[in-house]
Every structure is written in C-alpha cells, then in structure tokens.
PLY file of the C-alpha trace (Angstrom):
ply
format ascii 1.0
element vertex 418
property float x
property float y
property float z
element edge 417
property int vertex1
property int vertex2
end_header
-83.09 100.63 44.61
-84.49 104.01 46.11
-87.20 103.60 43.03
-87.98 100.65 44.21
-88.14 101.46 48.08
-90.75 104.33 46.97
-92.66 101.99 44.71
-93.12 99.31 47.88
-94.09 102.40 50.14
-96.44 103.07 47.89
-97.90 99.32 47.24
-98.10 99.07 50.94
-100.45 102.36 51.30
-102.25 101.63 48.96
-103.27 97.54 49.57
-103.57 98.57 53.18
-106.50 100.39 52.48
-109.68 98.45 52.99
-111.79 101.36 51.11
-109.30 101.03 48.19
-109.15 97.28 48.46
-113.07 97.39 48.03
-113.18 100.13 45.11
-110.84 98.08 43.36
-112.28 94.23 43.57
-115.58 93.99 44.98
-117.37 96.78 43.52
-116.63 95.69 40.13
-117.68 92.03 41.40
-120.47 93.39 43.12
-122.20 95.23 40.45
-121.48 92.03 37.91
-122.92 89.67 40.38
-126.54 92.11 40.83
-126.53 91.82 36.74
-125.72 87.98 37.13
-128.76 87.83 39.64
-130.98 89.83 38.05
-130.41 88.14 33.72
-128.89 84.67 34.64
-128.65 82.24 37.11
-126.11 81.13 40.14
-127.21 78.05 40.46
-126.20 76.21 37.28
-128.87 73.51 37.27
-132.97 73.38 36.86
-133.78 77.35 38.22
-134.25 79.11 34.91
-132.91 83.25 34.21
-133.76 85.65 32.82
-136.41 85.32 30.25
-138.33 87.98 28.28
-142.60 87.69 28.23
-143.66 87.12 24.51
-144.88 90.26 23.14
-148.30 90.11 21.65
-148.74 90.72 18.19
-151.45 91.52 15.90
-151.13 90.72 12.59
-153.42 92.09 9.12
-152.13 90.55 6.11
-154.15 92.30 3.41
-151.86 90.98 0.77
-153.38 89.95 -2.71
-150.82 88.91 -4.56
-148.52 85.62 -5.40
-144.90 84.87 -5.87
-143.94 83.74 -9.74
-142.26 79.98 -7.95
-144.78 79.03 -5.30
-148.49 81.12 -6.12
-148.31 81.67 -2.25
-148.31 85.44 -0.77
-145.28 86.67 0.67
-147.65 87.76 3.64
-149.34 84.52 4.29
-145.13 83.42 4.40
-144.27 86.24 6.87
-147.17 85.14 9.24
-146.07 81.62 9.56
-142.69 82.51 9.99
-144.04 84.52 12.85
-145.97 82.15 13.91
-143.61 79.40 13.95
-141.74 77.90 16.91
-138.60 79.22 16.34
-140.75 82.57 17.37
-142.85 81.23 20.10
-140.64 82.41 23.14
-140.74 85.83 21.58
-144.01 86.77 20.25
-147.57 85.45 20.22
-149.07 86.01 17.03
-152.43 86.18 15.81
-153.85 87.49 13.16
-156.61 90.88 12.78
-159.46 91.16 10.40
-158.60 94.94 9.75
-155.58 97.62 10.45
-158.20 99.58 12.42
-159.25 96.65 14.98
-155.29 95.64 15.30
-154.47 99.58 16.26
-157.34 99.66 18.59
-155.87 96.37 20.37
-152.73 98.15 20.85
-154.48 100.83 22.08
-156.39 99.09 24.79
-153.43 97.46 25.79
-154.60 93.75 24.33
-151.53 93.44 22.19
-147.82 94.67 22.21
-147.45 95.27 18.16
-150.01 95.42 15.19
-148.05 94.52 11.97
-149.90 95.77 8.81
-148.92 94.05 5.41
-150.72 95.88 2.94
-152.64 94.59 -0.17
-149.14 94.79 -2.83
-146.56 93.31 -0.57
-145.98 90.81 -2.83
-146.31 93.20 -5.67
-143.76 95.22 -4.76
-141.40 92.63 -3.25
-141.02 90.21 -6.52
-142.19 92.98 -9.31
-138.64 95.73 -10.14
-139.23 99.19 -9.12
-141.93 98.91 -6.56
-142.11 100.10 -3.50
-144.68 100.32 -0.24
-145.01 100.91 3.17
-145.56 98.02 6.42
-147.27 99.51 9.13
-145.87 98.86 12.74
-147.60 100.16 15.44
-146.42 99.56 19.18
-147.09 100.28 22.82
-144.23 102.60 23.71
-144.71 101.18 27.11
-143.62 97.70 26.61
-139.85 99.09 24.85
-137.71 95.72 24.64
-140.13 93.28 23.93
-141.81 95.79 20.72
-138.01 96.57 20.00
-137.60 92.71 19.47
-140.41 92.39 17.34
-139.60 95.54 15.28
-136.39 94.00 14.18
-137.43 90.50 13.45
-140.10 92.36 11.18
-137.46 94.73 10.07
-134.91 91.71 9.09
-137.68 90.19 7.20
-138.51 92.79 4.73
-135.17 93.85 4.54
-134.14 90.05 3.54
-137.35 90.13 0.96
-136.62 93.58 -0.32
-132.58 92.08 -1.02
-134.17 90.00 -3.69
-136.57 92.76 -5.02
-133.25 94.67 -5.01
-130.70 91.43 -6.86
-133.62 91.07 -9.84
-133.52 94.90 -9.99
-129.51 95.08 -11.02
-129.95 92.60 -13.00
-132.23 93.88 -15.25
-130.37 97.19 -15.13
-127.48 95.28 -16.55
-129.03 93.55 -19.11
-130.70 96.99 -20.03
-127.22 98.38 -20.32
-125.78 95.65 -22.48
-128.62 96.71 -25.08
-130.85 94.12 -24.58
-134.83 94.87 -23.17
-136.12 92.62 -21.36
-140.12 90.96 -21.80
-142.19 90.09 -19.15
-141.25 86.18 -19.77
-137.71 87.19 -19.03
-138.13 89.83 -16.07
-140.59 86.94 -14.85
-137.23 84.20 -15.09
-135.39 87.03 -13.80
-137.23 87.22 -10.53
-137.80 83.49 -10.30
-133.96 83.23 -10.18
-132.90 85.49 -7.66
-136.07 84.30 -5.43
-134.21 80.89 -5.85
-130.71 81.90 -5.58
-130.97 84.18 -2.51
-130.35 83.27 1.22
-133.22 82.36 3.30
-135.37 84.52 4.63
-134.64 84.26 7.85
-132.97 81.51 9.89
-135.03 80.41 12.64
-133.62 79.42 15.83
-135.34 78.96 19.64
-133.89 81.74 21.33
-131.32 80.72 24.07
-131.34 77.26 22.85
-127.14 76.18 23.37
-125.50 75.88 19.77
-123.81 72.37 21.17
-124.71 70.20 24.10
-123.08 70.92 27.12
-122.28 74.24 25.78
-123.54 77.35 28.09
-125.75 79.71 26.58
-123.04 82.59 24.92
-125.92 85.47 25.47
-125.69 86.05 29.52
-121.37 85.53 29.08
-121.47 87.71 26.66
-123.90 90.59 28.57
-121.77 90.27 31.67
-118.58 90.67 30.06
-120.05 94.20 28.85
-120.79 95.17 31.92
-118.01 93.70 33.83
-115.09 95.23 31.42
-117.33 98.80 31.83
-117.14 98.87 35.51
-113.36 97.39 35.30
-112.61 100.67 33.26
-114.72 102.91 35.46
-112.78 102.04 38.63
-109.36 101.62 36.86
-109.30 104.72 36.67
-110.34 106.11 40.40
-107.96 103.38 41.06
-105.38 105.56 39.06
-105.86 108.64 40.66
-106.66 107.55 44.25
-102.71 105.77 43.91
-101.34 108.39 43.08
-102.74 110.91 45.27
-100.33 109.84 47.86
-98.58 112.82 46.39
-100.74 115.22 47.73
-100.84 112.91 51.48
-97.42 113.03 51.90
-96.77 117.30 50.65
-99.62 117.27 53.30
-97.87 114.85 56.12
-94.47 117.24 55.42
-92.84 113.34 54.03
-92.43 114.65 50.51
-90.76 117.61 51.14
-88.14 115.81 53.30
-87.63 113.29 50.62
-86.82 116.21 48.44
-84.39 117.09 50.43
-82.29 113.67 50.02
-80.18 113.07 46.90
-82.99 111.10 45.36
-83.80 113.06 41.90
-87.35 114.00 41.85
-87.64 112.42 38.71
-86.50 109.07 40.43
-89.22 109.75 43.20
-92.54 110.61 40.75
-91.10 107.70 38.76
-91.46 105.71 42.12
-94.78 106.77 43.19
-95.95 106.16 39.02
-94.97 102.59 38.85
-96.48 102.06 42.48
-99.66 103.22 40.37
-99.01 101.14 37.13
-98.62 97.64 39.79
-101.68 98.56 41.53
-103.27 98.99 38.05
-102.00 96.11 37.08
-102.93 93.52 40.26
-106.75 95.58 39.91
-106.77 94.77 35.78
-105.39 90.96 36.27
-107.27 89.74 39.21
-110.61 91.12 37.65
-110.05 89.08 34.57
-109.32 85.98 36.23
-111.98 86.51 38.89
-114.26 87.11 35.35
-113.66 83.81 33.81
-113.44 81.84 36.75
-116.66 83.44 38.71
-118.70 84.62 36.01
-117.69 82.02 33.11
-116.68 85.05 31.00
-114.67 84.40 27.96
-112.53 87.88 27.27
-111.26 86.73 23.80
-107.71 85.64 22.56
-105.41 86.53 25.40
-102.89 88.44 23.18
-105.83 90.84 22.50
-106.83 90.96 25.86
-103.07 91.43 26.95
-103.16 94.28 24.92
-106.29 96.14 25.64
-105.27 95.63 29.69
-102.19 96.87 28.65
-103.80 100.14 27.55
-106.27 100.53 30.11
-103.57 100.43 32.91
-100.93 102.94 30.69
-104.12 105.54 30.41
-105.42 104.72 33.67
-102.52 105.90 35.08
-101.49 109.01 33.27
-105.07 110.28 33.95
-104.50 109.90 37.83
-101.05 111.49 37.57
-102.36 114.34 35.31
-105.06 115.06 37.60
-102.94 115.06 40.46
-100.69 117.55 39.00
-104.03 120.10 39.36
-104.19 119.50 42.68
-103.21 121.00 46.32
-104.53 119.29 48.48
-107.00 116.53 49.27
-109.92 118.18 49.82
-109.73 119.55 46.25
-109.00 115.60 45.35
-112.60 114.53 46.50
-114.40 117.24 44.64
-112.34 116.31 41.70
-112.57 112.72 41.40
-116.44 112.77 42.35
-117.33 115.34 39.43
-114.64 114.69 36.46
-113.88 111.23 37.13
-117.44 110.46 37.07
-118.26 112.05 34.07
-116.22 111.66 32.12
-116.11 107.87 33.17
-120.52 107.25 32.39
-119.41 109.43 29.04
-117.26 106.46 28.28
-119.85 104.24 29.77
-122.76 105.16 27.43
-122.12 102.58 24.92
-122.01 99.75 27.06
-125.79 100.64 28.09
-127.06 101.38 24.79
-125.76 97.99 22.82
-128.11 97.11 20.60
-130.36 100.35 20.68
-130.84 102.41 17.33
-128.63 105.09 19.05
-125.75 102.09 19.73
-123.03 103.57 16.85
-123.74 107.52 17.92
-123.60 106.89 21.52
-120.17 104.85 20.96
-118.55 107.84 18.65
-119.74 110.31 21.67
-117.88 108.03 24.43
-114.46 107.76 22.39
-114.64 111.94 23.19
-112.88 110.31 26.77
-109.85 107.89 27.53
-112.37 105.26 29.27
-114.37 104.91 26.06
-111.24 103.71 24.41
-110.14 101.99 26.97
-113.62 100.01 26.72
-113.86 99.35 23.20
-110.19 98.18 23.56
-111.97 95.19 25.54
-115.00 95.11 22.98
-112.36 94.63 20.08
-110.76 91.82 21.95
-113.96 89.48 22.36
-114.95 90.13 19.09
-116.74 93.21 18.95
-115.46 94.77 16.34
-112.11 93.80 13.01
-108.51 93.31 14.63
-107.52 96.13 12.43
-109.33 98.45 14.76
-107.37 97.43 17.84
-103.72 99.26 16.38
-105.86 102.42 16.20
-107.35 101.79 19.50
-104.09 100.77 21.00
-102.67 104.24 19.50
-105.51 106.50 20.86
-104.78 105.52 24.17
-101.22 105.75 23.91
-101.51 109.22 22.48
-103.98 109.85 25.70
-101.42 109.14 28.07
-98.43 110.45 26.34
-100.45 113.94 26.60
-101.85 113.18 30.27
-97.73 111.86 30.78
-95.92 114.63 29.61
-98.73 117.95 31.11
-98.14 116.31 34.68
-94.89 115.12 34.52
-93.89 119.22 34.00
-96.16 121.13 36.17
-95.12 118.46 39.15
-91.50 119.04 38.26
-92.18 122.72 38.26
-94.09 122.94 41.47
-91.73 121.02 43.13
-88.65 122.65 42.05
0 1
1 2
2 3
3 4
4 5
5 6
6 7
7 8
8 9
9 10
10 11
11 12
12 13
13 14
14 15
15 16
16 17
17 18
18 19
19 20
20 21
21 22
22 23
23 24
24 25
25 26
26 27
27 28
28 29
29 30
30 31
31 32
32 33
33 34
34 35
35 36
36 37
37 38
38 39
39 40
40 41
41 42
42 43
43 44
44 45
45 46
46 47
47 48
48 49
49 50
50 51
51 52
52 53
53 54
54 55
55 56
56 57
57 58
58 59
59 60
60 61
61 62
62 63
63 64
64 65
65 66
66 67
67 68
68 69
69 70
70 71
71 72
72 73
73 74
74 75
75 76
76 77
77 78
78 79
79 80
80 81
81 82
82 83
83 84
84 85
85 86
86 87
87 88
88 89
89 90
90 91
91 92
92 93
93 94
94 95
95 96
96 97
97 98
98 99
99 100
100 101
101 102
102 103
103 104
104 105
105 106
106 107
107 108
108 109
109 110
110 111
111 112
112 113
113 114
114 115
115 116
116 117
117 118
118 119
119 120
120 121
121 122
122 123
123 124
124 125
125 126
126 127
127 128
128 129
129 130
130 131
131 132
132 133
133 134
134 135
135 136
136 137
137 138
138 139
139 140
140 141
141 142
142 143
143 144
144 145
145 146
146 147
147 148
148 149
149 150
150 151
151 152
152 153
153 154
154 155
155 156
156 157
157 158
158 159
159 160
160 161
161 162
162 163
163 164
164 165
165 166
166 167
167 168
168 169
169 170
170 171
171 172
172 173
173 174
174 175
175 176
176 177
177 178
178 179
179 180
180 181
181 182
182 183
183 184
184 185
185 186
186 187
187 188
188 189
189 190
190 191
191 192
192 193
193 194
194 195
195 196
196 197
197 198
198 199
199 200
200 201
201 202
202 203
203 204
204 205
205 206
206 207
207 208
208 209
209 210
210 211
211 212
212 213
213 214
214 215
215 216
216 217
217 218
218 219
219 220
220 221
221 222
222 223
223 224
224 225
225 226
226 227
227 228
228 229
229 230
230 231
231 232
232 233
233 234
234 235
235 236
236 237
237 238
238 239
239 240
240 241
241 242
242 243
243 244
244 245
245 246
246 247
247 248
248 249
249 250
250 251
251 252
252 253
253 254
254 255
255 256
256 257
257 258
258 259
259 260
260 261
261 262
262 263
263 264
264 265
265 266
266 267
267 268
268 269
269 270
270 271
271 272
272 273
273 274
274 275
275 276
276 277
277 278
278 279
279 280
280 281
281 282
282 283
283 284
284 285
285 286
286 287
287 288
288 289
289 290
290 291
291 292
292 293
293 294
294 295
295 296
296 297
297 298
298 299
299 300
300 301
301 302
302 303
303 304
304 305
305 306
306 307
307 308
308 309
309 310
310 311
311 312
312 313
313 314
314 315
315 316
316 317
317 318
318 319
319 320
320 321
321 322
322 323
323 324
324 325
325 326
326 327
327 328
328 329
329 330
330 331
331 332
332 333
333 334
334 335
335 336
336 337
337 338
338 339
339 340
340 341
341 342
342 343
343 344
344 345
345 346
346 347
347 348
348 349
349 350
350 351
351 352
352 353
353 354
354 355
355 356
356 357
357 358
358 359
359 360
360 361
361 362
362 363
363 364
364 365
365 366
366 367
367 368
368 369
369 370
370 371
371 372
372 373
373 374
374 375
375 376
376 377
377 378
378 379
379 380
380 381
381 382
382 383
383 384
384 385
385 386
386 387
387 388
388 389
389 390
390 391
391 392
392 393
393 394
394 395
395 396
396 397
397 398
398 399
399 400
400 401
401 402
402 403
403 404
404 405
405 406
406 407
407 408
408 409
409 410
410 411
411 412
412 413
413 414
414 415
415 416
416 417
C-alpha cells in the first residue's frame, strides 16, 4: 500500500502538469499533424496532397543492336517504358539527338536528368560476358525528383542485367559438365532466360489505391515513421522528467522526511519507478490509439506492437532513472536533458529521416549506437519493416539497455541516500 500511495503521488504530479501534459500528447500530435498538412490531406474528399512535379528527362538512345526474340533494341524498350503512363506522374520524357545536347539541357536547367544508353546496350545485355556503362547525369538541385528517376533507371538495368547474368551461369554450367557451347546454343540459351525471367519492370500509376475504397498505404505509412520517431523522442523526456521528482522533493526537504519513516527506500524508488512506467505507459497507449484513429495509421499486428511499446516504456524508463541518479539538483536536470537527451534522441532519429536514401542501412546501424534507435526499429519491425526474427534481438537489446541503465541507478541512488 505505501508503494502504491507513492506511485499515485507521483501520477498526480506528474498529469497535473500542463507543460508535461503537452510534451507528452500534443507535441507528438502536433509535429504528425504539420507532416499530415504538409504530404497528405485533412480533408478526405476532392483537395488533392502531396504530389511530386515530374522530373524532366532527356533521353539519347544510341543503341544499335537487337534482342535474339523480338529484333527490337533494348533501348528503344527502355524509352517506352519511360515514356509510358505508368511513368507520366513521375517523369516527362523526351528524347536527345546527342549525349552532348542532353548534358547541356541539364546544364541550362531545361531538364532534370539526361539518360545516355550507349551504342552496345543491347550487346552487352543479351550477349555473356559483356559489360558497359549508362550515363546519368542530373541537376543536383532538384534531389528527390532526379533520385526517383535514378532508381527507376537503376531497377531497369539491374532487371536487364539479371538475365545477362541467368544466361551467363548457365553457360558456365554447361561448360563445367564438359560440354562447349556454339553460337546456335548460347543464342537458345539467351532466348530462354529472356523468356523465362520476370518482367522488366511492373508498371503502376503512382498513388493509384491497390483496391477501391482502399486509402493510399504511402502517406499511412510516412506518418507512422514519423509519428513512432517523435513517440520515442518524447518517451523518453517523458522518462526522465517523471522521475525527476526525485530531485523536487530532496529539494522541497519531502524525501528526506520520507526516509525517515519505516518505508524501505527500496519500496519508495520502487514507488516513484512505477509512477514513471504508468506515465510511460498512458503517453505510449494514448499515442497509438490517437495514431490510428486521427491519422488512419496502421501500427502492425498488435502482439508486435504490444511488444515493441513494451520495450520502449521498460528503456524509457531506466534511462530517466539512470540519469537521475547523476543528478543534484534541477538546475543540473535542464542542462542535462536539453544536451544528452537530445542527442542522443536525433542519433536514434537519423534513420527515420534518411528512409529510402543511399545512406538509409549506415545511418540505421549508427542510430542502434542509442536506446531510442532500438526502441524505433522495435516499431519499424512491427509494421513490417523488417523479418519477425529481428524483433527477439530487438526486444533483447533493449532489455539489456535497461537492465544496465536499472541496475547503475538503482545503486548510486541507494548509496547516496543511505
């Protein structure tokens, strides 16, 4: 009972607080609902989002030669794929007489991208152990709409290389079973795999629904990102600014009289901890609700999601209590929480902001260096970011945070308040 009566104390401070109250729920909200704003829409019906300007392409398809199947360049294919609907929200393509006019477009600012597809494209991409080079020139000015472009290209050429690369080890094998292969055979060879291998590239209008009366999964999916980053961010000020009712009540002279009761002082941090782990817990649960309800945002299965709140709230709040256990006063808080918190919390933040980016899998390995970068890709893992294998070692990262954050303040508050 006298755990309890410290743990309602505590609850009371801290949901009496209209600065914690608005930490805690509305900036999260807030910051979700300026992304909403800015990439999607409130109003539901005819008022259109957030849509990216095509990026204008040049195109100089100096290919000469012919695929075995069809007698048709693989360049003339790659410019009506680009040119196609399924690309017309994204690109407008037209084609250059020479690489030098298409560069000097880009230069002058007259296109976005000037794709070069040089005289053996075809060559290389149907004839075993070829190679060449595509030239891609962009404006570094216009960076997501030529980083679009650049991977549709890239896709494509990777796709065509894969059969270059399936006739290849097949011939190899052959080779190695003893038998050498003549052109009419390397020619069947290559007609095969040109006919057994996936598509080039399925084509789809971009934010078309994938069902009617199904909302577009791109926008629910961006603003869960951000939303389960900035519920991790202030999880864990929410952690630390709970607990640091230790350091207000040493201050007020409360703590010291408490002492002096027959309550252990394991039985009062224990108090003041689960105060934290509620608060954590009321913060974690009302912004997933408020998510799905506000924002439409799906969070994934709900065991998964169970479990990665679960771990944010268990880490959140053995951060705040180790932290705490540094501390003198709350003066020395505020410096504290501004710098470390901070840091270490847009550390953990970097690979929410760089999803998608050629830097996305560094930048993710440098944020698991801190507890909130687990703590996030807990939340990625549960709406399908990444194998449900990875969420027992994500799970056990952040329990073997917050056994270390647990047991370091757990000792040097026992020992300061001896």
């Amino acid at each position: 009972m006298k755990l309890l009566a410290i743990t309602l104390k505590d609850l009371r401070r801290s949901f009496r607080s209209l600065f914690s109250i608005t930490f805690m729920f509305g900036v999260p909200l807030l910051v979700t609902a300026l992304f909403w704003f800015i990439f999607g829409s409130f109003s539901g019906g005819e008022e259109e989002g957030f849509t990216l300007p095509p990026t204008t392409v040049q195109v100089v398809n100096l290919d000469e030669g012919q695929t075995p199947d069809t007698g048709e360049s693989l360049g003339a294919v790659v410019v009506d794929l680009l040119q196609s609907e399924g690309f017309a929200t994204l690109m407008a393509v037209t084609e250059a007489p020479d690489e030098a006019e298409a560069r000097a477009a880009v230069g002058r600012g007259e296109a976005g991208v000037a794709l070069v597809l040089p005289a053996d494209f075809t060559a290389s991409l149907t004839g075993p152990g070829m190679s060449t080079t595509v030239g891609l020139y962009t404006d570094p000015g216009l960076t997501i709409g030529t980083q679009v472009v650049a991977a549709v290209v890239r896709q494509l050429v990777d796709n065509l290389a894969a059969r270059t690369i399936s006739a290849e080890v097949t011939l190899a094998q052959l080779h190695e079973a003893g038998l050498e292969p003549d052109a009419a055979l390397i020619d069947e060879v290559v007609r095969a795999t040109q006919a057994e291998t996936a598509p080039v590239l399925n084509v789809a209008t971009p934010g078309a629904p994938e069902a009617e009366g199904e909302e577009d999964g791109g926008i629910g999916l961006f603003l869960a990102v951000i939303m389960g980053g900035m519920m991790v961010f202030y999880a864990f000020f929410t952690g630390a600014s709970a607990m640091q009712t230790i350091l207000v009540e040493d201050e007020e002279g409360t703590l010291p009289r408490l002492f002096t009761t027959p309550t252990p002082r394991a039985v009062i941090i224990a108090g003041k901890a689960l105060a934290v782990v509620v608060t954590l817990v009321v913060q974690v649960t009302v912004l997933l609700l408020l998510g799905n309800l506000v924002f439409g945002i799906d969070w994934g299965e709900g065991l998964l999601v169970a479990l990665a709140a679960a771990g944010l709230v268990m880490v959140a709040a053995t951060t705040g209590l180790f932290l705490i256990s540094f501390l003198k006063n709350r003066r020395q808080a505020g410096v504290l929480f501004g710098g470390v918190l901070t840091l270490t919390g847009m550390l953990g933040l970097v690979s929410v902001f760089t999803v998608g980016s050629p830097q996305a899998a560094t930048m993710e390995r440098v944020s698991l260096l801190v507890p909130q970068g687990w703590a996030i890709r807990a939340f990625q893992i549960a709406q399908g970011g990444a194998t449900g294998g990875d969420l027992a070692l994500t799970l056990g990262a952040l329990l073997a945070w917050s056994l270390v954050f647990a047991v370091i303040g757990i000792v040097r508050l026992q020992r300061r308040f001896a």
